[in-house]
MDAnalysis code that builds the backbone (N, CA, C; Angstrom):
import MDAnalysis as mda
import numpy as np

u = mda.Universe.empty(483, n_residues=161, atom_resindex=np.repeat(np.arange(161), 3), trajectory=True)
u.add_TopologyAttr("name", ["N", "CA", "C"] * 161)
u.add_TopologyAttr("resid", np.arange(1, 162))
u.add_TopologyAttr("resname", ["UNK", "UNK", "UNK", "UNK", "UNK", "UNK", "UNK", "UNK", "UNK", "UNK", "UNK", "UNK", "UNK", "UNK", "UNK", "UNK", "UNK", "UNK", "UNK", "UNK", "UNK", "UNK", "UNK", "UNK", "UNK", "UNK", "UNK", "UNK", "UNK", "UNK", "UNK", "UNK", "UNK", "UNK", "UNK", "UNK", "UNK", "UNK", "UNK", "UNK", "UNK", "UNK", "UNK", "UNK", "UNK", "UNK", "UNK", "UNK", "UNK", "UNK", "UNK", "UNK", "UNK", "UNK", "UNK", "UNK", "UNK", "UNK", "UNK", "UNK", "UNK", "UNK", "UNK", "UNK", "UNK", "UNK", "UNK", "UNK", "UNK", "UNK", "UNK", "UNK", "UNK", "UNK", "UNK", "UNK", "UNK", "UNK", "UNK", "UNK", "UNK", "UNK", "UNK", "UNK", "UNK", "UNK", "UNK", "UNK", "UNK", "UNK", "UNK", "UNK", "UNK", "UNK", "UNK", "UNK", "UNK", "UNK", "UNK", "UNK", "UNK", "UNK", "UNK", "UNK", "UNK", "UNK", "UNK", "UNK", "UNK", "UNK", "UNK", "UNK", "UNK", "UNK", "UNK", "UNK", "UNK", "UNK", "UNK", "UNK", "UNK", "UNK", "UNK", "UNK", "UNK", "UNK", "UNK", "UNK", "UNK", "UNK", "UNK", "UNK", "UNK", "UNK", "UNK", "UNK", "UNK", "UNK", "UNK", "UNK", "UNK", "UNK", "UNK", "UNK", "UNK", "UNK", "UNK", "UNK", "UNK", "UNK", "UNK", "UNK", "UNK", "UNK", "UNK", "UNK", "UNK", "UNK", "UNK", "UNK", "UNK"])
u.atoms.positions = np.array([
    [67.632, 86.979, 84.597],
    [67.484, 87.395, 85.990],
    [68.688, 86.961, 86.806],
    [69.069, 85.740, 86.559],
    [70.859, 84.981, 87.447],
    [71.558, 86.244, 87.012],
    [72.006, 86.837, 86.074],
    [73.197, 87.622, 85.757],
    [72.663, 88.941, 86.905],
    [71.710, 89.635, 86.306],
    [71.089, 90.481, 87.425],
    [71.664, 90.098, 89.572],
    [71.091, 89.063, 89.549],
    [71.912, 89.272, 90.570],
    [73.008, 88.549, 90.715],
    [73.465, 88.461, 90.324],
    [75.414, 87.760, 90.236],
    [75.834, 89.372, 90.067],
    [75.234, 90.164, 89.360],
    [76.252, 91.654, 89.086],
    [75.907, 92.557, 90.735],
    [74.799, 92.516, 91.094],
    [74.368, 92.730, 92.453],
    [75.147, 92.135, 93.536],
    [75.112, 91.117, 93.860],
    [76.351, 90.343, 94.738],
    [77.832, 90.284, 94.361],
    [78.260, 90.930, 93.168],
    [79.613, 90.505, 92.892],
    [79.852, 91.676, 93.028],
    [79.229, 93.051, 92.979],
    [79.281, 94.664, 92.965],
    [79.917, 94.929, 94.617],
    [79.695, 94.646, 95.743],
    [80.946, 94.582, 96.790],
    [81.723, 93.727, 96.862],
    [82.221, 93.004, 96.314],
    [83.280, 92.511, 96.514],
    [84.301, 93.317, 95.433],
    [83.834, 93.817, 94.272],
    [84.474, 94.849, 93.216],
    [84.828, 96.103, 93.805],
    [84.118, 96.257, 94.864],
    [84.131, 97.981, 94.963],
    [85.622, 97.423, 96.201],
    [85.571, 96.656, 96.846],
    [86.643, 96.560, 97.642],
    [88.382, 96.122, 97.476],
    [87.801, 95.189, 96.251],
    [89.117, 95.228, 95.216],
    [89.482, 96.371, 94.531],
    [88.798, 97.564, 94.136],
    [89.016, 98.613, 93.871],
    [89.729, 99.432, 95.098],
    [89.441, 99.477, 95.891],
    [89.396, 100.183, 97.153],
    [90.761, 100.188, 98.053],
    [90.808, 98.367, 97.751],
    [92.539, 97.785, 98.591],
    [93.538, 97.665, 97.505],
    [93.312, 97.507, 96.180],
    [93.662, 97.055, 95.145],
    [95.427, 97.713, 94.658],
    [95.420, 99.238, 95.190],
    [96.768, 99.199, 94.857],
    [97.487, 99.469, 96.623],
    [96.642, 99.015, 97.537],
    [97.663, 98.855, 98.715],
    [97.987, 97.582, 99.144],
    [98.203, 96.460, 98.165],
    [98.980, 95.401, 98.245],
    [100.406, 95.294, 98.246],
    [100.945, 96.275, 97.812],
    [102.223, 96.063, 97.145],
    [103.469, 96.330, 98.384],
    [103.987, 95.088, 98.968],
    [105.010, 95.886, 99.523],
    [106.305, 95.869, 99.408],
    [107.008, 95.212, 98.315],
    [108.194, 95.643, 97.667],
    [108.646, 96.237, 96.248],
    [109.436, 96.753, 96.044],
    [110.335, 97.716, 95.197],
    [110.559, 96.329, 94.451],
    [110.332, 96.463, 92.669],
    [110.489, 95.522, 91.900],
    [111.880, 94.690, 92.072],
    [111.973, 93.714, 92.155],
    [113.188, 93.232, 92.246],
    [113.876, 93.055, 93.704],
    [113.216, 93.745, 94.460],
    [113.458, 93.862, 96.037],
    [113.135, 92.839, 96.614],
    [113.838, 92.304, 98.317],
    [113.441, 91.715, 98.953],
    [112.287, 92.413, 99.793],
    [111.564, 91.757, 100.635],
    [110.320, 92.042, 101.457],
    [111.033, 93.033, 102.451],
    [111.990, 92.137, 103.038],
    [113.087, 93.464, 104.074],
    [113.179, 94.563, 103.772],
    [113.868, 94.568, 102.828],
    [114.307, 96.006, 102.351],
    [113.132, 96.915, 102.108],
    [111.766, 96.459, 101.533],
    [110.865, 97.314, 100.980],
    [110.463, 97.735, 102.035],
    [110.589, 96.776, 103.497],
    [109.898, 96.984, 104.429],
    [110.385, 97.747, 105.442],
    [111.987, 97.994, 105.217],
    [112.606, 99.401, 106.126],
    [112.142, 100.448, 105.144],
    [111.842, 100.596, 103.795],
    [111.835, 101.636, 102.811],
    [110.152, 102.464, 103.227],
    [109.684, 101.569, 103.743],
    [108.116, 101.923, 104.278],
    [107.780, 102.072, 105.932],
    [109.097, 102.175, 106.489],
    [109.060, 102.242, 107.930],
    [108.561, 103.518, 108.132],
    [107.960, 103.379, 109.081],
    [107.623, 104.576, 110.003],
    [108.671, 105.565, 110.908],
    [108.947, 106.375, 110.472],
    [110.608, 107.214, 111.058],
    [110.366, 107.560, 112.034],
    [111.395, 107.650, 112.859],
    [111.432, 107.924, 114.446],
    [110.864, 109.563, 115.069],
    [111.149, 110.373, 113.700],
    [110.674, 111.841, 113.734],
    [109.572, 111.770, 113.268],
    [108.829, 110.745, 112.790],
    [107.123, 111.133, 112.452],
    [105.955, 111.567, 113.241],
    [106.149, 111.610, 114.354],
    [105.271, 112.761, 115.110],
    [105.606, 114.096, 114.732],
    [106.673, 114.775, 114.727],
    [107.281, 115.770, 114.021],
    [106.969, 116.175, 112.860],
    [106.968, 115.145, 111.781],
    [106.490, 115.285, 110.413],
    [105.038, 115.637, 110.224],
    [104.371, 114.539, 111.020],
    [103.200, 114.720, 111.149],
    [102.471, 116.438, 111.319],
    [103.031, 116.688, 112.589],
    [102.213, 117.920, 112.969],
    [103.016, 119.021, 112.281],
    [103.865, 119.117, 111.264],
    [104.220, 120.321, 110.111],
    [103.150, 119.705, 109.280],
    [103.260, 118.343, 109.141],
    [102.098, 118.573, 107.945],
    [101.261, 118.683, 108.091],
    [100.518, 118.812, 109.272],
    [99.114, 119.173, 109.660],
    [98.593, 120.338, 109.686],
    [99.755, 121.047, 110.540],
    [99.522, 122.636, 110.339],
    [99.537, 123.935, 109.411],
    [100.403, 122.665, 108.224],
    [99.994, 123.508, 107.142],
    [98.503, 124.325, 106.700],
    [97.473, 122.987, 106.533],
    [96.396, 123.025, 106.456],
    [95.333, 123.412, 106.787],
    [95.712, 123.718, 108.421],
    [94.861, 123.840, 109.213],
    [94.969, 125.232, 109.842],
    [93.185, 125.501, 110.292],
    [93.115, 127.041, 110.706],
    [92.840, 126.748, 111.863],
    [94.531, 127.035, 112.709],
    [94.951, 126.903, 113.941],
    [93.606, 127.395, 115.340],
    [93.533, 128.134, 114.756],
    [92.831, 129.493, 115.410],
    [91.388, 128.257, 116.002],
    [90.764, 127.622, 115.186],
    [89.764, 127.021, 115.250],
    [90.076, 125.316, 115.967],
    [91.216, 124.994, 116.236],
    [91.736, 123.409, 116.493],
    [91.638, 123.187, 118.118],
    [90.176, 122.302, 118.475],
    [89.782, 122.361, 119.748],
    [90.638, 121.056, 120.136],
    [91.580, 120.255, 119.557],
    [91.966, 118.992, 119.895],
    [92.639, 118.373, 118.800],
    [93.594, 117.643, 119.149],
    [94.832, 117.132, 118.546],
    [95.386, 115.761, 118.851],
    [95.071, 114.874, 118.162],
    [95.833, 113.787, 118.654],
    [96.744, 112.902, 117.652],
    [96.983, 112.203, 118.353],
    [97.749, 111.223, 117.187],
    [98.115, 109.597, 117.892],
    [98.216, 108.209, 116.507],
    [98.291, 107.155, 117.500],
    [99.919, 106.935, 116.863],
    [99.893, 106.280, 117.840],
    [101.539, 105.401, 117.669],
    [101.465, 104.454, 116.391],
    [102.614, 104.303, 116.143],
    [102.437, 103.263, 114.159],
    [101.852, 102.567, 114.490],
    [100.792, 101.917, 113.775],
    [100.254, 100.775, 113.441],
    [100.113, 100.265, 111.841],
    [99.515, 99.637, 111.163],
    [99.499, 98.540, 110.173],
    [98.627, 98.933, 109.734],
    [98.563, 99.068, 108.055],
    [97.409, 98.855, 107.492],
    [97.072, 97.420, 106.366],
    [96.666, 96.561, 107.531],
    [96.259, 95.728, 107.297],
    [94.933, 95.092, 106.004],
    [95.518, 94.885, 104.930],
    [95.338, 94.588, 103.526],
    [94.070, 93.460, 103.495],
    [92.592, 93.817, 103.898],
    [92.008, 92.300, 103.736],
    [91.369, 91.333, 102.423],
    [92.310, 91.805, 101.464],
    [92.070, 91.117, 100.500],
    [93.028, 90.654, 99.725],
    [94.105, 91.201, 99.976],
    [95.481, 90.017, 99.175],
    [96.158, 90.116, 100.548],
    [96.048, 90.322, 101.473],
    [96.709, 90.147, 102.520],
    [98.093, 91.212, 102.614],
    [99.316, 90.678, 103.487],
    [100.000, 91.850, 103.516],
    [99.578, 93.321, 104.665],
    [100.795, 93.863, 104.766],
    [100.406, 94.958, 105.211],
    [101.626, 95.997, 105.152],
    [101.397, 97.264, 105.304],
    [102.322, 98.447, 105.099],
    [101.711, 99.613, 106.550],
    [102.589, 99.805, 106.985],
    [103.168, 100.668, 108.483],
    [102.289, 102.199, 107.712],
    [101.271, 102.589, 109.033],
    [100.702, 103.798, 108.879],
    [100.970, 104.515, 110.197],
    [100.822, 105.845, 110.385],
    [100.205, 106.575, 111.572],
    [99.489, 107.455, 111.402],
    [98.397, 107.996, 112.033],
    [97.242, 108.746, 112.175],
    [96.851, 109.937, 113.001],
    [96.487, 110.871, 112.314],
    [96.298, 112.020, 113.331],
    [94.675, 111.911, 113.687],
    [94.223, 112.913, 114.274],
    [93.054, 112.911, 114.670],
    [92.862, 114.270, 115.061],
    [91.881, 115.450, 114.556],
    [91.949, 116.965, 114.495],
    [90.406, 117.517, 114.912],
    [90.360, 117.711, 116.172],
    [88.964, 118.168, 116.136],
    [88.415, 119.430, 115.572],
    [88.053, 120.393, 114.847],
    [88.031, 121.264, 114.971],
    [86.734, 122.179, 114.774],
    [86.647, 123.822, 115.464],
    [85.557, 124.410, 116.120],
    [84.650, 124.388, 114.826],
    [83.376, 124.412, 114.720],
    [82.358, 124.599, 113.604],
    [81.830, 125.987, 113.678],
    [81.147, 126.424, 112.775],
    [79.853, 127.569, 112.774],
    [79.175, 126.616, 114.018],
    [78.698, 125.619, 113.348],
    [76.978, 125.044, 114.028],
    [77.675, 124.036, 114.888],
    [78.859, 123.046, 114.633],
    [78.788, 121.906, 114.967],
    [80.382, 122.080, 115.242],
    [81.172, 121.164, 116.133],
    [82.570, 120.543, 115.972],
    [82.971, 119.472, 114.969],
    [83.784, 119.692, 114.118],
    [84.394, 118.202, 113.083],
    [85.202, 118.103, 113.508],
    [85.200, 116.192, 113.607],
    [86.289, 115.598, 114.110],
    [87.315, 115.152, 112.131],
    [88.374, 115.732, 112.457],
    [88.973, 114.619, 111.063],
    [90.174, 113.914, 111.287],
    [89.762, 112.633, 110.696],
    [91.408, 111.720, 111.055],
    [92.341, 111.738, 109.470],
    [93.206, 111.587, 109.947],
    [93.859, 111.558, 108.492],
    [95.155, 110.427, 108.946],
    [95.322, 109.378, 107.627],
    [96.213, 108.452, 108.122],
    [97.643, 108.673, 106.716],
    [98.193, 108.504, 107.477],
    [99.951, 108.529, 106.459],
    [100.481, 106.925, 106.064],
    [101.314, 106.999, 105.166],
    [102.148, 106.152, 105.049],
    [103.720, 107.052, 104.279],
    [104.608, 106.223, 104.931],
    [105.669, 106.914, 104.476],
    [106.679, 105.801, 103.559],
    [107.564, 106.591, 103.306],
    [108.808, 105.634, 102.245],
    [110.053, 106.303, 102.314],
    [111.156, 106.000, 102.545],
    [112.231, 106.899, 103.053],
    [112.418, 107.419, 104.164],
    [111.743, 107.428, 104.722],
    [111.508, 108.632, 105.795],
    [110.999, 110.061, 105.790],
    [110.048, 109.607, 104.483],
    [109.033, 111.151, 104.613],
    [107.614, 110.353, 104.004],
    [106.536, 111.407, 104.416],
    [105.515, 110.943, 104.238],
    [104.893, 111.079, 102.755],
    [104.886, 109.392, 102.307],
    [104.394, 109.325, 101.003],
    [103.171, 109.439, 100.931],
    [102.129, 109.409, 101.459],
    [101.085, 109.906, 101.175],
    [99.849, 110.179, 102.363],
    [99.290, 110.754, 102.727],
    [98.525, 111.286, 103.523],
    [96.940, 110.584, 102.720],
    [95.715, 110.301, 103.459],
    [94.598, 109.716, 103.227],
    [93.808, 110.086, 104.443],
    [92.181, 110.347, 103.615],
    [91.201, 110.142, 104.415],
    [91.198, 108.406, 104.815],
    [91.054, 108.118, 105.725],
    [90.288, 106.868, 106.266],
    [89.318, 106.310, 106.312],
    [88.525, 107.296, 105.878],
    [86.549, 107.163, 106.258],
    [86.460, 107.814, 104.619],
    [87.280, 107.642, 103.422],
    [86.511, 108.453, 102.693],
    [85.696, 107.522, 101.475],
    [84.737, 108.416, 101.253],
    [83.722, 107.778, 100.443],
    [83.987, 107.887, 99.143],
    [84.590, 107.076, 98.335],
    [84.674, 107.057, 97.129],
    [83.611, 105.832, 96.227],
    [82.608, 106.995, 95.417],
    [81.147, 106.157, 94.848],
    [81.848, 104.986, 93.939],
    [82.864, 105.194, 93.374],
    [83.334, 104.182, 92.613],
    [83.783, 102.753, 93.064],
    [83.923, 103.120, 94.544],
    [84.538, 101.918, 94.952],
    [83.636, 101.334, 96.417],
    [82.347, 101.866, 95.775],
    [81.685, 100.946, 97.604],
    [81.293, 102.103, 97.981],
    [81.449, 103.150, 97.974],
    [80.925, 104.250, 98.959],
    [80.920, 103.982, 100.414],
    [79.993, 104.565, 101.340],
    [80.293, 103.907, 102.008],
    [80.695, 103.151, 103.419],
    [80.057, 102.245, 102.759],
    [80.646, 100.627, 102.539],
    [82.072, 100.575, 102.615],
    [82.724, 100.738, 101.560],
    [84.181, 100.554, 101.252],
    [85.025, 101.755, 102.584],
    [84.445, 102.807, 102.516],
    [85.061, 104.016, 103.380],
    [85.065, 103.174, 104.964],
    [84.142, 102.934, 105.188],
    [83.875, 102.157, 106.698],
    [84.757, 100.916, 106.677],
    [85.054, 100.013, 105.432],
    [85.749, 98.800, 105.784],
    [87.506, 99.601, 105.647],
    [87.357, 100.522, 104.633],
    [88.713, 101.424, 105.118],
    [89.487, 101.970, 106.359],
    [88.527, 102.540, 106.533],
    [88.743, 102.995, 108.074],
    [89.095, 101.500, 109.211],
    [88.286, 100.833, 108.886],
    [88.588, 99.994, 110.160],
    [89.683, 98.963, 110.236],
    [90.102, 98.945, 108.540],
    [91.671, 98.382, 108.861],
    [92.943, 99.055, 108.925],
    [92.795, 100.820, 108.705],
    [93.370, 101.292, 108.806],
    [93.260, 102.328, 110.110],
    [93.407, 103.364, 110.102],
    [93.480, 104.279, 111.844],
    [92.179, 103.902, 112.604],
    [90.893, 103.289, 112.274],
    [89.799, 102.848, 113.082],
    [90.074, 102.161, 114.237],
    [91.242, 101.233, 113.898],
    [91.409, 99.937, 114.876],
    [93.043, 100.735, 116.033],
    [93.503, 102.267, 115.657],
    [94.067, 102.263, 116.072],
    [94.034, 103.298, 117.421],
    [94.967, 103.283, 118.850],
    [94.405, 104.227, 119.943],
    [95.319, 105.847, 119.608],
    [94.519, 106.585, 120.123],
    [95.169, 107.868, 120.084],
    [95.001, 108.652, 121.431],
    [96.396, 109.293, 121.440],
    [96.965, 110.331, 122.136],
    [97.223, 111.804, 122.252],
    [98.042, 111.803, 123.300],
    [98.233, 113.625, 123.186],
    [99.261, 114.215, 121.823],
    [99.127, 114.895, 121.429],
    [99.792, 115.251, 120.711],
    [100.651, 116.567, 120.952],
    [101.439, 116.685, 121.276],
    [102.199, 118.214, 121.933],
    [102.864, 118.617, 121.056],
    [103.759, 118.055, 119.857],
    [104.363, 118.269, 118.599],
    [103.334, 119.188, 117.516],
    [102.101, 119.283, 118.099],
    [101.379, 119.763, 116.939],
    [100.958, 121.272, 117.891],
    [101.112, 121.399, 119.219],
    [100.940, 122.880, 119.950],
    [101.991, 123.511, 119.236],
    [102.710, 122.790, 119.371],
    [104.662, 123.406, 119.226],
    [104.801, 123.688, 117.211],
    [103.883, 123.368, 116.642],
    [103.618, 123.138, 115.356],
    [102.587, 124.692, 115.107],
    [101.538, 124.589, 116.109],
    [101.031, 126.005, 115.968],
    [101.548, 127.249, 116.091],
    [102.226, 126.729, 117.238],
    [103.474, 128.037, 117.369],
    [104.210, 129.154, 116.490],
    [104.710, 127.496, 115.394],
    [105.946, 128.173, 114.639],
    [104.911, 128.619, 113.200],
    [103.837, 128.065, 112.926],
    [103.001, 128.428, 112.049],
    [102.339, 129.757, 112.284],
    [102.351, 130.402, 113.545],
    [101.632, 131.861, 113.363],
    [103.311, 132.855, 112.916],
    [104.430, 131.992, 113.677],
    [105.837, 133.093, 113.534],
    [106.116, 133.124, 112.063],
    [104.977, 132.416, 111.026],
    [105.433, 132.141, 109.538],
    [104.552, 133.431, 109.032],
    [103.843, 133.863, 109.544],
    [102.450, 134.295, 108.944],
    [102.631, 136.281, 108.902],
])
């Protein structure tokens, strides 16, 4: 019965080491912390970046709201550390209902290495549990704004079409 619940109580703290487990890392093997840490900066054109990459995706036609926050941190709470994110925020029209979706970036070079749900539920790692403690160290804790780069983004996305 002890093992029973030792696997019960030790089962979130697993799903969250799963969860943060490869966003510890913030230097390039052999690298100093500096360097890895301009290599993961947030570029001065990433509002820009942002809303091309948004509008790829998205069916303009339906986008009741647009925002985005200024860089913030995604703050690592289990090996500590942290690596530079920014976040959009996309409302858009429903059949029945409005969805709100946030989506958070991290970049490397100066383009965006990877794009992420914030809130997403992955059963393997906490569900969630893990999605909610995701979110809140990453774009949850952060404020958002107007976004006008992403009107100017709709624009050039219908002159593609």
């Amino acid at each position: 019965m002890a093992n029973r619940q030792s696997v019960v109580l030790l089962a979130p703290v697993g799903a969250l080491l799963l969860t943060f487990g490869g966003c510890a890392t913030m230097s390039d093997a052999g690298n100093s912390p500096k360097v890895a840490q301009t290599n993961y900066a947030v570029p001065a054109n990433y509002r820009q970046l942002l809303a091309n990459y948004v509008a790829k995706g998205t069916d303009m036609s339906k986008v009741l709201k647009a925002e985005i926050s200024p860089p913030g941190a995604w703050e690592d709470p289990i090996f500590g550390g942290s690596r530079p994110i920014a976040c959009t925020r996309i409302t858009i029209r429903g059949s029945i209902i409005d969805q709100t979706y946030s989506t958070g970036f991290m970049f490397e070079k100066g383009q965006i290495a990877e794009a992420f749900d914030p809130a997403g539920h992955n059963p393997a790692a906490g569900g969630a549990f893990a999605g909610a403690v995701k979110n809140a160290v990453t774009c949850g804790k952060l404020t958002y704004g107007a976004f006008p780069e992403f009107s100017k983004s709709k624009l050039h996305a219908s002159e593609r079409q």
